[in-house]
N, C-alpha and C positions, 0 to 999 in steps of 0.2 A: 454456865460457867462464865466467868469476870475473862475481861482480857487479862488481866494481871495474871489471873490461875491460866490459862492456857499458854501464853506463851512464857511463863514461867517453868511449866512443863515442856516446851518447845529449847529452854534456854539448856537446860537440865541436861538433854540428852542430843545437843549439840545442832540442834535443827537452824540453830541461827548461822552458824558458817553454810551450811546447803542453800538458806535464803539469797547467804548474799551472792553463791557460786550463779544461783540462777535469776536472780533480777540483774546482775553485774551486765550480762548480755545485752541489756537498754540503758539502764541508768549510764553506765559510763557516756553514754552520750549525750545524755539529756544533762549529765551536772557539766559538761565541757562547752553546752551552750550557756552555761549560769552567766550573766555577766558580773561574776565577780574578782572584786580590787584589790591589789594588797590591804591587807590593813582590816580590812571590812569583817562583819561577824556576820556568821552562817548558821542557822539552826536546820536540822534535820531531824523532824518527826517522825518518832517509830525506828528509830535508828538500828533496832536489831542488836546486830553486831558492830554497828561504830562505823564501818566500812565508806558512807560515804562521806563523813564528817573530817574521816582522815583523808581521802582523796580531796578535798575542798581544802583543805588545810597543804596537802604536798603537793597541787597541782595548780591550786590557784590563790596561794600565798593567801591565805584566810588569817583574818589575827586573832577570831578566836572563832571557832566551831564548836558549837555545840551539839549535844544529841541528846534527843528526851525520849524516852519510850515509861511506856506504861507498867512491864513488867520488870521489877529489880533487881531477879537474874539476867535479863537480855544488858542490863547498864551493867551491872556488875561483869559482865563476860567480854562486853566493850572496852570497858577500862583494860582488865587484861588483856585485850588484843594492841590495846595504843602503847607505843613506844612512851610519847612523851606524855605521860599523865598528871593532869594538877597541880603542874610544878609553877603557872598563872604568867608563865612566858609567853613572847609575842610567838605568835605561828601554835600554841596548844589547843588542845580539844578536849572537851568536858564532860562529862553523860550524866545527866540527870534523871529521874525520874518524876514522873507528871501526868496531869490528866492534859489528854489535848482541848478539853472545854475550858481550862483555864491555865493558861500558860505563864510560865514563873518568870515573866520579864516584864519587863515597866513599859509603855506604851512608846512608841517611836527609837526602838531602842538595839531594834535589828534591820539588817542590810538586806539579806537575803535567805530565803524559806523552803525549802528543798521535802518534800515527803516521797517515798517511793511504794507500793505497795501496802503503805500504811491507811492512807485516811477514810476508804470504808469502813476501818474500822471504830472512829468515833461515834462515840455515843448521842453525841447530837450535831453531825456536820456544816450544819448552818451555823450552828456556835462556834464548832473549829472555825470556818471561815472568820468570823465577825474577831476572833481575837487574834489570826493571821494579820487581820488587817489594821488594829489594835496596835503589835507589835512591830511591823514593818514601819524604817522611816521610810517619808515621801520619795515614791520613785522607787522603794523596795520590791523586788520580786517575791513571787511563789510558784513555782515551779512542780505542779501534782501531778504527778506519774502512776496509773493505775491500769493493772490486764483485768481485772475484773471492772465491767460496763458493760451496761445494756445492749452494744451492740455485737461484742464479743461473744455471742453463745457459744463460744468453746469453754466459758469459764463459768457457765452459769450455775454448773455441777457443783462448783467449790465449799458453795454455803453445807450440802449435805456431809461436807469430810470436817465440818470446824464448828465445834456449841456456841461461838462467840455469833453475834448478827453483824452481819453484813448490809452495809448500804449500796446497793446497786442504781447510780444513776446513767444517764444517757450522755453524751457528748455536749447536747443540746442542757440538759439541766444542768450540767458542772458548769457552762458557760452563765445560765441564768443566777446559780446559786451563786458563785463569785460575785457578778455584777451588785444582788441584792445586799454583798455581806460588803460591798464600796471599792471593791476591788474593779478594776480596769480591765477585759479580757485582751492583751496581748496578742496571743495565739493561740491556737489548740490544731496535733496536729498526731500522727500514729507514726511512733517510732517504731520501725521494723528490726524484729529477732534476729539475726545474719548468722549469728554462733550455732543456732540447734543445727543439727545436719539434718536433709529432707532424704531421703532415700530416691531409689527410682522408682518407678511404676511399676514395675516388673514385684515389686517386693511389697507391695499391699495387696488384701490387708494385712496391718500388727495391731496389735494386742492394743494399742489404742487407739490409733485411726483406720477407719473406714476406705479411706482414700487420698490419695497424693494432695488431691484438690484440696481437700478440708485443713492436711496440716500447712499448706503454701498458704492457706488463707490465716489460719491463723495464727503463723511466725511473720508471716513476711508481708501482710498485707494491713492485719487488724493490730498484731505487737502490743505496745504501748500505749495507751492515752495517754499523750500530754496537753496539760491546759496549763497556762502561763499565766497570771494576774500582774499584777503591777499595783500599788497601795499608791492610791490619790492624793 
């Protein structure tokens, strides 16, 4: 199955507001360290539901935010989530649809690059990278926020519940594949879950964890990959 067809059936039956209820728990913080400008434009890859396009836009005065995703229900379902839609006024947000190997912007032409839970999903990541860095003018961020990584085995399971492929790298290879694709690494660092509630000891096991241990490790210790680039 195409990403198009899966998360087309995802848009369908409303599974994009559940996405955003539950990456919201990290992203809000990782788009609050964005350093962006008034004025500045913001693209968000795999945007879903629009959710963080519009937060860049009402929290850190974006002049224009965009959001691409691959399937044209999850845009289609974004647009009607945005208030102000395509009306090409300063502070608007726009949702496109796109392959991420080939992004519909002209080179040095975006400020800042946001993906959250989307960019394993590229068909060839190394090429997302290279037109990240394409698009970004000099001193632009990219900001890749991803729970599935190699060192997360709590999320290793994910690939068997989804027909789309999955790109599973390490901490270590997001840093090197940036590098190669001329990106700068900034940072990279594990944003922890704060929002799930952990139970007490007394109350394991459930139905999905084994032990207190496993789920503290995996909300509050592993959370988030964030990797930072910076365009040259």
């Amino acid at each position: 199955m195409s990403v198009r067809e899966e998360f087309d059936d995802w848009a369908a039956d409303g599974r994009d507001k559940g996405m955003e209820d539950r990456h919201w728990h990290t992203a809000k913080y990782v788009l609050a360290r964005m350093p962006v400008e008034a004025g500045e434009t913001v693209l968000d890859l795999g945007t879903g539901s629009g959710y963080a396009a519009r937060a860049l836009r009402d929290t850190k005065a974006a002049g224009r935010a965009y959001g691409l995703d691959g399937s044209p229900e999850m845009a289609r379902n974004a647009r009607g989530y945005t208030e102000n839609e395509s009306t090409g006024s300063e502070g608007d947000a726009g949702f496109l649809v796109g392959d991420f190997d080939h992004l519909p912007f002209e080179d040095d032409s975006v400020d800042h690059v946001f993906t959250m839970e989307a960019f394993y999903y590229a068909n060839d990541p190394h090429q997302t990278l290279r037109e990240v860095a394409r698009v970004l003018r000099p001193g632009g961020t990219f900001f890749c926020a991803v729970n599935y990584y190699e060192e997360n085995v709590h999320s290793h399971e994910w690939q068997e519940f989804i027909d789309v492929e999955m790109t599973r790298w390490s901490a270590a290879e997001y840093r090197e594949a940036f590098r190669e694709a001329g990106l700068h690494v900034a940072e990279q660092d594990n944003v922890p879950d704060r929002d799930v509630e952990i139970p007490d000891e007394s109350e394991f096991p459930t139905d999905d964890w084994d032990s207190r241990a496993e789920m503290v490790e995996r909300y509050r210790e592993l959370g988030t990959l964030l990797t930072v680039g910076v365009a040259r």
